[in-house]
N, C-alpha and C positions, 0 to 999 in steps of 0.2 A: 162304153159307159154302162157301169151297173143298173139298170131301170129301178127304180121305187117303187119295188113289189115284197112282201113279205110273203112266203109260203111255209105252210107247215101240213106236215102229214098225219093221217091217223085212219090206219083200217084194221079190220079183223070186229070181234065183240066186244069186247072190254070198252067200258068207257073212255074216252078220252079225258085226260087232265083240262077242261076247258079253262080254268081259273088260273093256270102255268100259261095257256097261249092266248088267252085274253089280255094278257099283260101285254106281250108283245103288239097287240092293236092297238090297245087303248093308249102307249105311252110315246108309238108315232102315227098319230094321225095323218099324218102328210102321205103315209104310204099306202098305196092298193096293198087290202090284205085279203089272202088266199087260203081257206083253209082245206085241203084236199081231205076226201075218202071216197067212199066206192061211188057215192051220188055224183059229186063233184066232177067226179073223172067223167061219169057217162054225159053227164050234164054240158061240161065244155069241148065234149069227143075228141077226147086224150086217148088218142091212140099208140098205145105201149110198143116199141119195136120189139122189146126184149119181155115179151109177152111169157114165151114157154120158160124162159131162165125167171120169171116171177113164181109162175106154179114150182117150176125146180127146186127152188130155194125154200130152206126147211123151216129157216126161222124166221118168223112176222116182221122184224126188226130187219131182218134179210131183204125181203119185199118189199117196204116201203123205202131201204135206201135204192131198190134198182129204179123204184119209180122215180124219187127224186133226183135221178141223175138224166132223168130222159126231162122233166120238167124242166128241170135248170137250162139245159139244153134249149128247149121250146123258146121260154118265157123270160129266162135269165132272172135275176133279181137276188134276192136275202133265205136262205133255207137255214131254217130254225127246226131241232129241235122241239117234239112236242111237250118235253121233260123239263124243261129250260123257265126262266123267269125271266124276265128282261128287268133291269138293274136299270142299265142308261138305256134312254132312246139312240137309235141308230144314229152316228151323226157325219161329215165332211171325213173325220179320221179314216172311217171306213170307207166311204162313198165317192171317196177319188181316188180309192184305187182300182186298177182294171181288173183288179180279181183281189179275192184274200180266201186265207180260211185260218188257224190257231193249230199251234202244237196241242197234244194232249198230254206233254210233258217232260219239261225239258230235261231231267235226269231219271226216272224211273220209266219212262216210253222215248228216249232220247232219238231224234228223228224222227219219228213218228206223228204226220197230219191228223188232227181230230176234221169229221166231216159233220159236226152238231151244226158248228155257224159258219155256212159260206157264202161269199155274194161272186157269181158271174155274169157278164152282160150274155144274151142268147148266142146260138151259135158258136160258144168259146171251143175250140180246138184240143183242147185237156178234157172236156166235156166228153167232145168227140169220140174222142181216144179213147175216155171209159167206159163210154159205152159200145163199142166197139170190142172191147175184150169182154166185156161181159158177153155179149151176145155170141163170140165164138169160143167160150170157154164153162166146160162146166160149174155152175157152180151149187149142186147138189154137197150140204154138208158133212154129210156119210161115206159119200162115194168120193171125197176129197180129204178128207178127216179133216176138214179147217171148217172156223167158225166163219159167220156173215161177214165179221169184220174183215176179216183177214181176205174172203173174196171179193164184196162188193162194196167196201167202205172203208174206214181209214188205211188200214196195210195197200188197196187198190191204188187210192190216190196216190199215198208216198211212194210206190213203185213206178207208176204215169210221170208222175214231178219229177222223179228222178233220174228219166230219160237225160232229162236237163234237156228237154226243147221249148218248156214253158216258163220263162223267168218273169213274166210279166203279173207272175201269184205272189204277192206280198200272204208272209207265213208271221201273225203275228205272236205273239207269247201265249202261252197256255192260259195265261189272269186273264185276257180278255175276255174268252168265254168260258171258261171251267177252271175256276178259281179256289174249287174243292174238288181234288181230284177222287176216281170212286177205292182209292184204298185210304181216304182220309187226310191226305197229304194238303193243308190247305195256305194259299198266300195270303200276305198278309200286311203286305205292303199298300201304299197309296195309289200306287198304279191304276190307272180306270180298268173298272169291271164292268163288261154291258149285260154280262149272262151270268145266270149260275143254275149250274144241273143237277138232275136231279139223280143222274145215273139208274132211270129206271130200270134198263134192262140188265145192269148188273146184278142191282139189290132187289128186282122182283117186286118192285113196288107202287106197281102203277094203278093196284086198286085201292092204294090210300091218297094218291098222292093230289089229290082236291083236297084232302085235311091237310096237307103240307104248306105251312109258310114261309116266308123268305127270312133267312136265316140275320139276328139283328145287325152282325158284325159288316152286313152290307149296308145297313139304312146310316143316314148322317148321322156323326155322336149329336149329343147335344150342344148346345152354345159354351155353353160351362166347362165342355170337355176341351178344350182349344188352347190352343201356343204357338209362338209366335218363333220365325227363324228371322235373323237378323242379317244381311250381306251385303258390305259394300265393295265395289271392285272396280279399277280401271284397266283398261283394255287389256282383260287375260285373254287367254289362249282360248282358243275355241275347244279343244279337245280337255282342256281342263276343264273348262264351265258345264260342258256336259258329263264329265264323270262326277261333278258335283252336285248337277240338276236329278241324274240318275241316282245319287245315294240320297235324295231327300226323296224323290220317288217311291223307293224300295224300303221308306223307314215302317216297319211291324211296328200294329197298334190300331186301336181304332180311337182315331180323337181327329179335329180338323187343326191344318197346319195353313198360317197364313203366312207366306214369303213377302218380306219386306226387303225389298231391294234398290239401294240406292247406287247409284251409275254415276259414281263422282270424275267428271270430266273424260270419258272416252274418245276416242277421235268416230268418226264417221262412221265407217268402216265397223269398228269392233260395235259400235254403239250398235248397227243393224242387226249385226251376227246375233249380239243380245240379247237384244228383243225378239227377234226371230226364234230363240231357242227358249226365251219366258212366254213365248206366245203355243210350241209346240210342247213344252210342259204343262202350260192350262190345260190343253183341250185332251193331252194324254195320262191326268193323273182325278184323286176321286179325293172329295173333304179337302181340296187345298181352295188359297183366293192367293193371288198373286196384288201387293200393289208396288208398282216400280215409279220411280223418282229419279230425274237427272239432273243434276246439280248441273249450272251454267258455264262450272268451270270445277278445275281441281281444287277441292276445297278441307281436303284430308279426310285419314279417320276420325279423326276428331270429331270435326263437325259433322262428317256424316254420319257417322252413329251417334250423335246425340239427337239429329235429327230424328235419324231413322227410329229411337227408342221410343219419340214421342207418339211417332205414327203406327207405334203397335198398339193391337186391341188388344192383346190380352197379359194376364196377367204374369206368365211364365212367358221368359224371351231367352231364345238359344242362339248362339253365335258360332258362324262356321266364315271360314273364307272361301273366297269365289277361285281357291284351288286346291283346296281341301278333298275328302270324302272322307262323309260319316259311316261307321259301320253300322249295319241294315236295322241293330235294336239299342243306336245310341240314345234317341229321344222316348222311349220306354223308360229307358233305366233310370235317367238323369228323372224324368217325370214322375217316375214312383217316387227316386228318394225327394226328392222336392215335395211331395205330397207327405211323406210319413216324417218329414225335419221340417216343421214350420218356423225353428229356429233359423234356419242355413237363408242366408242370400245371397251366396253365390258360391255355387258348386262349379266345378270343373270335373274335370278326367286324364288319363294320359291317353298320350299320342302315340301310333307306331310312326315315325319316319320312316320316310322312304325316298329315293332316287331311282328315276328312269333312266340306265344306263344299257344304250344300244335297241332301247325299245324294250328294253326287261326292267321288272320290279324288284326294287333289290334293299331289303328292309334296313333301315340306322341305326336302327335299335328304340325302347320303348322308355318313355322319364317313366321317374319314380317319383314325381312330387308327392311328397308329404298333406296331408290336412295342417292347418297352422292358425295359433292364435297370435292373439296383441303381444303376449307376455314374453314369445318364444320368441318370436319376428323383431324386439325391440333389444334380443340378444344376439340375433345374426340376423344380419341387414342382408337376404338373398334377394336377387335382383328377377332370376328365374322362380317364381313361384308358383305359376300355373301357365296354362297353355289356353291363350286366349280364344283360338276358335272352339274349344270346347265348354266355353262359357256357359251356363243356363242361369239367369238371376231374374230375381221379383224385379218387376218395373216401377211401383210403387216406393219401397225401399229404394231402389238405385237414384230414383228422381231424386227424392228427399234427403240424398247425401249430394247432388249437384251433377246427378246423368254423366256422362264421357264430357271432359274440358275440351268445347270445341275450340279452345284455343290452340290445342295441340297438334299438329296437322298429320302427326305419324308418329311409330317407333314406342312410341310410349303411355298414349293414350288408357291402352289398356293397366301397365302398371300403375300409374293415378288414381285411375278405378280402384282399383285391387287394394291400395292404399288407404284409402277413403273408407272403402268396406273396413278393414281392420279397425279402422280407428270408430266408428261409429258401433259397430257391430261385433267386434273384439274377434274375429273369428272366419275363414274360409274352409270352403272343404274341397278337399281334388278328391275323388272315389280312384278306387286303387285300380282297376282294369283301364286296358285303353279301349276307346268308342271313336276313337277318329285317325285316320291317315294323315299324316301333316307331310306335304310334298314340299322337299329342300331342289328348288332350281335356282340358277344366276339370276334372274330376272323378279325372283320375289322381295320385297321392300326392304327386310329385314337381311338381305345376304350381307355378310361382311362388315355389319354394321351400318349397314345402309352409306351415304355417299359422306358423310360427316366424319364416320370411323365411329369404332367401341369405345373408344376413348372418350369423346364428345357424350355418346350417351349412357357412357358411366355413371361420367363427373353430374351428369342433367338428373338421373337417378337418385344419386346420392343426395342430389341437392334438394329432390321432391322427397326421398325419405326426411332427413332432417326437416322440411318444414311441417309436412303430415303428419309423421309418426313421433319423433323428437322433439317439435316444437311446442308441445306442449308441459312435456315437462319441463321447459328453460325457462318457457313467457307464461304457463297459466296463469288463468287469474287475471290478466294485465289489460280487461277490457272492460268498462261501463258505459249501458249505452243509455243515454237519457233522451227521453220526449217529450216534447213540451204537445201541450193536449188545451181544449177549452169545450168544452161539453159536446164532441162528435163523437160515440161511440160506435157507431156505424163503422167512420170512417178507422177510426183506430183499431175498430177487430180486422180489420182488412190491412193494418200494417202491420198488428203484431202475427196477425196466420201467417201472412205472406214473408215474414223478416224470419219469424221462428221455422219456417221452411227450408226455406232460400239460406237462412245462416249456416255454416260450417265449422264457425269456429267457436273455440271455448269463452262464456260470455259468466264474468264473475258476479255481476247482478246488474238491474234496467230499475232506472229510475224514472217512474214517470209522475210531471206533477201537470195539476189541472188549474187553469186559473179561469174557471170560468164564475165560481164562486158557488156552484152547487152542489153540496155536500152531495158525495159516494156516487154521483152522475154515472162514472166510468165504470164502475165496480164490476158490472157483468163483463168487462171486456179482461180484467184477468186472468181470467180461466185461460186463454189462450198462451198464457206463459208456463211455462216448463216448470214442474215441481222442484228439478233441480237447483234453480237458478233464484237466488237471493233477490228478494222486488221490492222496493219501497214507494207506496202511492203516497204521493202530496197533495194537499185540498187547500191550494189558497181560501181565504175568508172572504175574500172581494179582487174583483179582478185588480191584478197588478200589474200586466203587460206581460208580454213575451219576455224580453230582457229581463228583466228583473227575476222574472221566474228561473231564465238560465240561471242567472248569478246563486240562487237559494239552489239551486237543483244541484248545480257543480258543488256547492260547498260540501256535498254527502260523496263525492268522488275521495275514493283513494288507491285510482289504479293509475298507469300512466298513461295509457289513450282511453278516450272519449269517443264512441259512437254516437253523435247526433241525430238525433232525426224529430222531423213531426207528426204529426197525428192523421196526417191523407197522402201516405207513399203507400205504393204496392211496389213490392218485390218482387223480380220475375227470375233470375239466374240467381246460381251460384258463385260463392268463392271470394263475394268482393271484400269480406277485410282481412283474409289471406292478401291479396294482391294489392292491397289496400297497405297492408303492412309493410309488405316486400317493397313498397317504393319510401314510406314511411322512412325507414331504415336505413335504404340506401342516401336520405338526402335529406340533413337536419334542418333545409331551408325551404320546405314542403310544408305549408301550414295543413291544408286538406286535401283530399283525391276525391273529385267527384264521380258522380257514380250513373249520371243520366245520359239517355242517347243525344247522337249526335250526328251528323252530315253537312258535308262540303266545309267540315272544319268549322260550324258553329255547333253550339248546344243547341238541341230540338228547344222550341218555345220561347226561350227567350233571348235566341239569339248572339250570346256572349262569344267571342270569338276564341278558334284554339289554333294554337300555333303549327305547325306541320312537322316540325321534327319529331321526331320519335327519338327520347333520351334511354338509355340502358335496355332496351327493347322491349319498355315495360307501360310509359307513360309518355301524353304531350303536355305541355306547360299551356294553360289559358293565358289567351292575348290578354293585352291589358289595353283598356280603352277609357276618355275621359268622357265625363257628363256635366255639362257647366264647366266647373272651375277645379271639379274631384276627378281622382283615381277609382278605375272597378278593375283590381285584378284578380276576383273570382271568389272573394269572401264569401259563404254562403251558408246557413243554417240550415239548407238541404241539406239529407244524407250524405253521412258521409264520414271517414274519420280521422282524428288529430289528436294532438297529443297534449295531456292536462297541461305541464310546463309552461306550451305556447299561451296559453290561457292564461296562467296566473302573470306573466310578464305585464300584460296590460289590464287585468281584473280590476274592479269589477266592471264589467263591460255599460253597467247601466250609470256610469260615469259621461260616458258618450251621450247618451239621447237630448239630441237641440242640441249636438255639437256644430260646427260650424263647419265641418265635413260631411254632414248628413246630405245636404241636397234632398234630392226626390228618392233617395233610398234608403234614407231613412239610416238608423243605426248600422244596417251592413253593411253601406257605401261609409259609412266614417271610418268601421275594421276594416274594411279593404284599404281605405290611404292609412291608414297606420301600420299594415305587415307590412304595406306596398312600402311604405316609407324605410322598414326596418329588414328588406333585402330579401322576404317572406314571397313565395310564390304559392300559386292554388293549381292541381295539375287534374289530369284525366286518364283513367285506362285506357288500354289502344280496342277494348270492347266496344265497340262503334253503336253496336245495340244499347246499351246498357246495364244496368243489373236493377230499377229501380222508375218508376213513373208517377207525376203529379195525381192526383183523385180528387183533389179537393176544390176544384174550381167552382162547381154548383153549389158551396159550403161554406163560405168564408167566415174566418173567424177575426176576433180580434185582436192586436198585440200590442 
């Protein structure tokens, strides 16, 4: 075992850097620190074996590594550099191994042990060994024509280690401790850096080097500098999740990366591997935060990346797969141009393919996606557009168009997205180089069209271009949504933020009338509507009732569906009169689709039952149940939408009130036994969440 000791050397005149090796005290307190010179040594009667080969040796630098090889020897522990700065405190990484020391680099010194940062426990037999040839070997640098180094320090050790009798020296990366090497050569990746030197005895500059401070590309960016990597994965390959965990490692830049990784249903087994290798990425990389999440069960990309979107902090979010590799300056590039196009919400890249064939890397060749707007994309419907784990988009923007459809569990998720952007934002961009390795094996989701066939999701494609992209030109226009309101502004800035959020689809004007009888009451809550979108306010003179108000408010309709809603719903999802439509459409005996949660096949709150089928894989039909001597099969002035037609059939609805279908529900339990009566059903999305919650409870108004 390594003891928990720091030592650091310094003899001859010249001052010592005290403010380089105070760092290393002050930032592990937990360790005995040692700082040797000539006091020191007499002080704890360090008696030098290799005494005459100390006087021998020419250069200062020479001398204090023969001593520190007899100390390490002694005492064991951590020999630092007196040139050095301590970056991280020493931590477990190091300190469970029976030895270490660092390249001093891996292509221009290739092989070659640096001896700046070593930890040995006492007595270590490498030790041994070194000092042993020192002591029966000249090392006068004149009379040998080699430098210190080459006798009693780095070139020493890697000739001892390369006996190959000592394999028990973990030899880390050169970024560990000399992360700038002394001909300038500096890394630049995330990698943890515990040191950084100062190379004094190359550059001769150890009488400044108390005015030298640590250089800023080591200290954390700022808050502001930060993004976010988005992956979810079920049970890859162990050798793949590390060449991915390694290319987020090694990405050049200084900004902080927070991995956001969801674990959507792994078995045992891979889930360990997992975490085991997001637990040895923590502790071995610098400016990251890890937060992982395991879904209960397989719950697709879908959902987990929509989950995963919300759980990022910041505002720029990058998407890779969990068997991908980024190239070492993909989230550089993507982050520049993201920063100089605040137009762009969602840029991509191309990919190299590639195939592991016999254990070789054997490139597919590299897309050429195009950048593409609304105008071009609505002339050729291409299916391949971008290359999803190269994704980088504002999280902001992507919410506000309805985040990844967790309804979608794979295969496609991403073109929806991509879709959606188009249509809100007229515009994507792929930058022309490739920044990522996209790895084609049997086992990945997409081979072959996944288990459905390409055919399956062709036809599923085509069918989400035409309702995205197409459908607007066929139906615009074809929506009015009205709200009946009675002096809660409060509550109705909190429906229309939350509706004009959450809405996706094209809305040809919102009628909202007030019947509370207070002239302009609502008026600040306008503003919350879209400049685009045609608004007519209504100020009844004295209240008139709910009813009644619908009947004046419909008469200003001249679209075909009706968006209802009232004055205390928040909206929390996307999409719902898209899918709101899509059943609409498919079934002209659908009076509404509701739009509120649900469980154990009742509606949350009040109860009303829903049937268990699932009709066209889209909707359930609400049970129908009596009260007294009436029908409720789901009638409800809750959000929601329907179509004007079914409305004018029985208009005006304030015909009904004190009908003798009312019961205790008044005018909605009479429209329930009359669609009920006329073969009309009221249905549900299979969104079990919902898209849409009551507010109004502390509020009540009157109708």
């Amino acid at each position: 075992m390594i003891p928990k000791i720091i030592h650091q050397i310094w003899i001859g005149n010249v001052c010592p850097p005290t403010k380089h090796m105070d760092t290393w005290k002050d930032k592990n307190p937990d360790f005995e620190y040692i700082r040797w010179n000539e006091e020191e040594l007499i002080k704890r009667e360090m008696k030098i074996e290799c005494q005459n080969r100390v006087d021998e040796m020419n250069e200062l630098n020479g001398k204090a590594d023969i001593i520190r090889w007899e100390i390490l020897y002694k005492y064991g522990g951590i020999f630092l550099d007196a040139d050095s700065i301590c970056v991280e405190p020493i931590d477990d990484v190091l300190m469970k191994c029976k030895s270490f020391a660092g390249w001093e680099h891996e292509k221009i010194r290739s092989g070659l042990i640096a001896t700046g940062t070593m930890g040995f426990p006492p007595k270590h037999p490498l030790v041994r060994e070194i000092i042993l040839w020192i002591k029966t070997n000249c090392v006068d640098t004149k009379k040998t024509n080699k430098r210190a180094w080459q006798l009693v320090g780095p070139l020493l050790l890697t000739n001892i280690y390369n006996i190959g009798k000592y394999n028990d020296l973990t030899i880390f990366p050169s970024y560990y401790f000399l992360p700038i090497h002394y001909t300038g050569i500096e890394y630049k990746g995330h990698g943890k850096i515990y040191a950084y030197q100062e190379w004094g005895s190359s550059h001769k500059n150890y009488q400044n080097m108390n005015n030298m401070l640590l250089p800023e590309q080591f200290k954390r960016p700022s808050k502001e500098n930060s993004i976010s990597i988005l992956i979810s994965s079920l049970n890859t390959n162990a050798k793949y999740l590390k060449e991915c965990l390694d290319s987020i490692k090694h990405q050049e830049g200084c900004f902080n990366m927070e991995i956001v990784w969801i674990n959507d249903g792994s078995d045992t087994i891979n889930t360990t591997i997992l975490k085991n290798m997001l637990e040895r990425f923590k502790n071995t990389t610098r400016f990251t935060e890890i937060k992982y999440i395991e879904n209960n069960c397989n719950k697709g990309l879908g959902y987990s990346l929509n989950y995963g979107v919300t759980l990022c902090s910041n505002e720029l979010i990058f998407r890779m797969d969990a068997d991908d590799i980024m190239y070492h300056d993909r989230i550089i590039k993507q982050l520049k141009f993201m920063n100089e196009n605040s137009d762009i919400i969602l840029c991509g890249t191309q990919v190299n393919m590639f195939k592991e064939i016999n254990n070789e890397i054997q490139s597919m060749g590299i897309t050429k996606h195009p950048s593409i707007d609304i105008e071009s994309y609505k002339k050729n419907h291409n299916h391949w557009v971008m290359n999803h784990p190269t994704f980088c988009f504002r999280k902001k923007e992507i919410i506000e168009i309805g985040n990844y459809n967790s309804e979608i569990h794979s295969m496609c998720e991403d073109f929806e997205l991509i879709l959606r952007v188009l249509k809100r934002y007229s515009k994507i961009h792929n930058m022309e180089e490739a920044l990522l390795y996209y790895r084609l094996h049997n086992d990945q989701l997409t081979y072959n069209g996944g288990k459905e066939g390409s055919n399956y999701w062709t036809n599923k494609r085509n069918l989400m271009i035409k309702n995205i992209i197409t459908c607007e030109e066929n139906i615009n226009n074809n929506v009015t949504v009205v709200l009946t309101s009675c002096n809660r502004p409060n509550e109705l800035s909190i429906t229309l933020k939350s509706f004009f959020k959450f809405n996706t689809y094209p809305i040809k004007k919102i009628i909202i009338i007030d019947d509370s009888g207070i002239n302009k009451c609502i008026d600040n809550c306008i503003k919350y509507i879209p400049d685009n979108i045609d608004k007519k306010i209504i100020y009844n003179e004295h209240n008139i009732g709910q009813i009644k108000s619908i009947d004046k408010a419909y008469f200003f309709i001249d679209t075909e569906y009706i968006f209802h809603c009232e004055d205390d719903w928040e909206f929390y999802d996307y999409g719902f009169i898209e899918k709101s439509l899509n059943i609409l459409e498919s079934n002209d005996k659908v009076f509404t689709v509701w739009l509120r949660k649900y469980n154990n096949f009742r509606v949350n709150m009040n109860g009303h039952p829903i049937n268990k089928e699932i009709i066209n894989n889209e909707y359930r039909i609400l049970g129908v149940f009596k009260e007294r001597t009436n029908i409720w099969c789901g009638f409800t002035f809750n959000p929601g939408l329907r179509r004007f037609k079914d409305y004018q059939k029985f208009m005006p609805y304030c015909n009904f009130i004190n009908s003798k279908y009312c019961n205790c529900g008044g005018v909605e339990q009479a429209l329930s036994n009359i669609y009920y009566s006329n073969n009309y059903v009221s249905v549900i999305t299979l969104n079990k969440n919902g898209f849409v919650k009551h507010i109004g409870w502390d509020n009540p108004t009157k109708k």
